[in-house]
Structures are given as structure tokens and as C-alpha cells.
N, C-alpha and C positions, 0 to 999 in steps of 0.2 A: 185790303186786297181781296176778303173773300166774296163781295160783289160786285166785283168788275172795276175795281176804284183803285186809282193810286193817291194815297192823300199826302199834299206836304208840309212840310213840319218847318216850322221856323226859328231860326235860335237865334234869342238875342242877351249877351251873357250868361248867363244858365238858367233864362226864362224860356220854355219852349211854347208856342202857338201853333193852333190851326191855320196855314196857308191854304193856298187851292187847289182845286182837286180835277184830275182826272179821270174822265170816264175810256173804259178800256171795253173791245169787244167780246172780249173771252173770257177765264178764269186766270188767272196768271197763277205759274208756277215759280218762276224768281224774278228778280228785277236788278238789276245793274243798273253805274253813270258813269260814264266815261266819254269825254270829250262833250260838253255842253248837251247832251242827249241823255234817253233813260234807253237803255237796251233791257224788252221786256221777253220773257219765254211763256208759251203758254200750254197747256192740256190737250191741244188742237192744233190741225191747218188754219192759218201758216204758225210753225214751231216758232219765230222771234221775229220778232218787231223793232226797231231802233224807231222812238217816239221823242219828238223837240218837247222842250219844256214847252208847247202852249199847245199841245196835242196832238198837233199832225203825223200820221203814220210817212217817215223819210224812207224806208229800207223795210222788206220783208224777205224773208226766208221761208223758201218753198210755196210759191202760192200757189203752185201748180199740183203739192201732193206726188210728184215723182220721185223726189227726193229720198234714198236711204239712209241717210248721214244723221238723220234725226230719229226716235223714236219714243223720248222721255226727257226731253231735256228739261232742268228741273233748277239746278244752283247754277250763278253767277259770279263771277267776281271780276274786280278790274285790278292789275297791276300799276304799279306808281307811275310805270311810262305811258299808259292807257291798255294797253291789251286789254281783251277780254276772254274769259275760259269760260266755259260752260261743261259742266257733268250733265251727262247722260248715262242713267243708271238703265235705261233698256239696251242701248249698243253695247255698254260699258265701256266707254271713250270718257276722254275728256279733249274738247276741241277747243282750240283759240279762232278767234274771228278778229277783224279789224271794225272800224266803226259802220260799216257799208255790208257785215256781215259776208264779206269776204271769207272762206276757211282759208288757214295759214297753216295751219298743223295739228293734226290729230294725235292721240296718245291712248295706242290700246290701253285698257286697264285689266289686271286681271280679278278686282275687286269691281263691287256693284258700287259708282262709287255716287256720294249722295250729297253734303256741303260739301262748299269750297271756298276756301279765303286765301288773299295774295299777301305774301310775307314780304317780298321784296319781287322783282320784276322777273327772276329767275326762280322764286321758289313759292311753289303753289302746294298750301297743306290740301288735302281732299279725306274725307272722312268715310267709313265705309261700316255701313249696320250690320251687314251680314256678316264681315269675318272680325266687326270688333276692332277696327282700327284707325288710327289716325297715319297717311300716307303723304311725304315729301315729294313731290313731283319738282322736277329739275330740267324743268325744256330744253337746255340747251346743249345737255346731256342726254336727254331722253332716260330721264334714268326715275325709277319711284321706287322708295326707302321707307319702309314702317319703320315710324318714329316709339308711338304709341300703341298700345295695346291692351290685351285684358289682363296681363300684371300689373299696367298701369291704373286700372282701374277703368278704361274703357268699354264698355257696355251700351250696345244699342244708338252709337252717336248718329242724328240724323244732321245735324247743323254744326258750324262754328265760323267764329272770326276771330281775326288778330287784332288784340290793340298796338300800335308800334313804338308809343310810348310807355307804354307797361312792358311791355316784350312780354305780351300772356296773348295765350290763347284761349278763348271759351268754347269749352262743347260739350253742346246739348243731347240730351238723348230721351227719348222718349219709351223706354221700358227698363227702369224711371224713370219719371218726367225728373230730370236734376240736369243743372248744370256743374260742371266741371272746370276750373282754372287750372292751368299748369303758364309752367315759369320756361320760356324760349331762352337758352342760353346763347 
């Protein structure tokens, strides 16, 4: 990703290979799939791209640059139903969008909030560096719950994801560089 490339990976039993690669316009900042597409965010106008697997740019967001709803948008994630969210740690939002980059619904945050991984369709973890925590987002509530914190041993989490067969979560942080597992009950 940090030359303009998306590369993909191919898995055949637990051998993985080089697939092919795309070339992108900008620096990507995250990348998503949902619904046969790569929904990509970038560093620049236009803030997201929904790209076909064989590279055509289908949907852009903001080409115009009048747009406020964007200023950083950075993580991705897709829900099991497809949604997608995206944190933005300059509004300090988290916005869902549909495949066509439609907004459906914003969620002020009151944390800078930075990864984000979809737990089930209703419950988005978002991780936040500055106050140290790991935060439950509940869309259809509107409701976000620190789960995790710096009792728990959270420090500096810039990323994570769920595995949903393990029921863990990983988060990473980068002051220290460590990853972190905890057990989802």
C-alpha cells in the first residue's frame, strides 16, 4: 500500500501467493471489501474510492473538494451484512456509507477515533490513541461504551481486528510497537 499498490494475496489451503496488483492514484490510507468491490480511502481529494476487482474507479467521494464530512478518514471496516464505517480521526466521526458511498449515518465521537473492526453488524469496536481506549459503537442505539482501557493494559492502540472464530481481538499500538489479544465474551 505505501506505493500507490494494492496487492492480492491468494489462498490456497494455507499456501498463500502473490495475485495481481493494482495500481491506485494516491497514498491509501485504508482499504475495505464489501460487496464484490475494494472500497479505498485516501490522504487527498477525492477522500474514497469504491474500485472493481479489475481496477475501475465505480464511485468517488468528493471530487468536487466542497465536501465537509471528510477530513481524515483513515480505517475501514465492513459489517457481515456489508455496511461500511469509516473513522475519521480529524471530524472525529465515525460514518457508515453503502456501496455507492452514499452516507447513511454519522456518529459523533468524542474520542479521536483511529482502527475499526466489525464484530457483528450492530457492534463496531473503534480504537482510540489519544485517551487509551478500546470503544463499542452500537449503531442502532447510537450508543459507544469503553470496553477497554489503560487498566486493561491499552496504551497507544492505533489498529485492530476481530477474529470471530476465536472471539479475540488484536490491538496493535505503536508506542510500543506490541500487539495485544483479549478474549470477547
Amino acid at each position: 500500500m505505501g506505493d500507490k499498490k494494492i496487492q492480492m494475496i491468494l489462498m490456497k489451503g494455507k499456501t498463500l501467493t502473490k495475485g495481481r496488483e493494482l495500481t491506485v492514484s494516491r497514498y491509501i490510507h485504508g482499504l475495505t471489501f464489501s460487496r464484490n468491490s475494494l472500497l479505498v480511502s485516501y490522504n487527498s481529494q477525492p477522500w474514497l474510492e469504491v474500485i472493481s476487482m479489475d481496477g475501475n474507479v465505480l464511485y468517488q467521494f468528493d471530487k468536487s473538494g466542497k465536501s465537509k464530512q471528510f477530513k481524515n478518514p483513515h480505517f475501514m471496516c465492513t459489517t457481515p451484512d456489508g455496511s461500511v464505517f469509516i473513522s475519521d480521526c480529524g471530524t472525529h466521526t465515525i460514518t457508515k456509507v453503502d456501496a455507492q458511498l452514499n452516507i447513511l449515518q454519522t456518529f459523533p465521537s468524542p474520542l479521536q477515533p483511529c482502527g475499526i473492526t466489525a464484530v457483528t453488524d450492530d457492534q463496531i469496536l473503534v480504537c482510540s490513541n489519544d485517551n487509551h481506549s478500546i470503544v463499542l459503537l452500537q449503531p442502532s442505539t447510537d450508543t459507544m461504551t469503553t470496553l477497554l482501557g489503560k487498566d486493561e493494559g491499552i496504551e497507544w492502540p492505533f489498529s485492530l481486528t476481530y477474529c470471530p472464530d476465536q472471539k479475540k481481538v488484536y490491538v496493535a499500538s505503536f508506542n510500543p510497537d506490541t500487539i495485544k489479544v483479549y478474549l470477547m465474551s
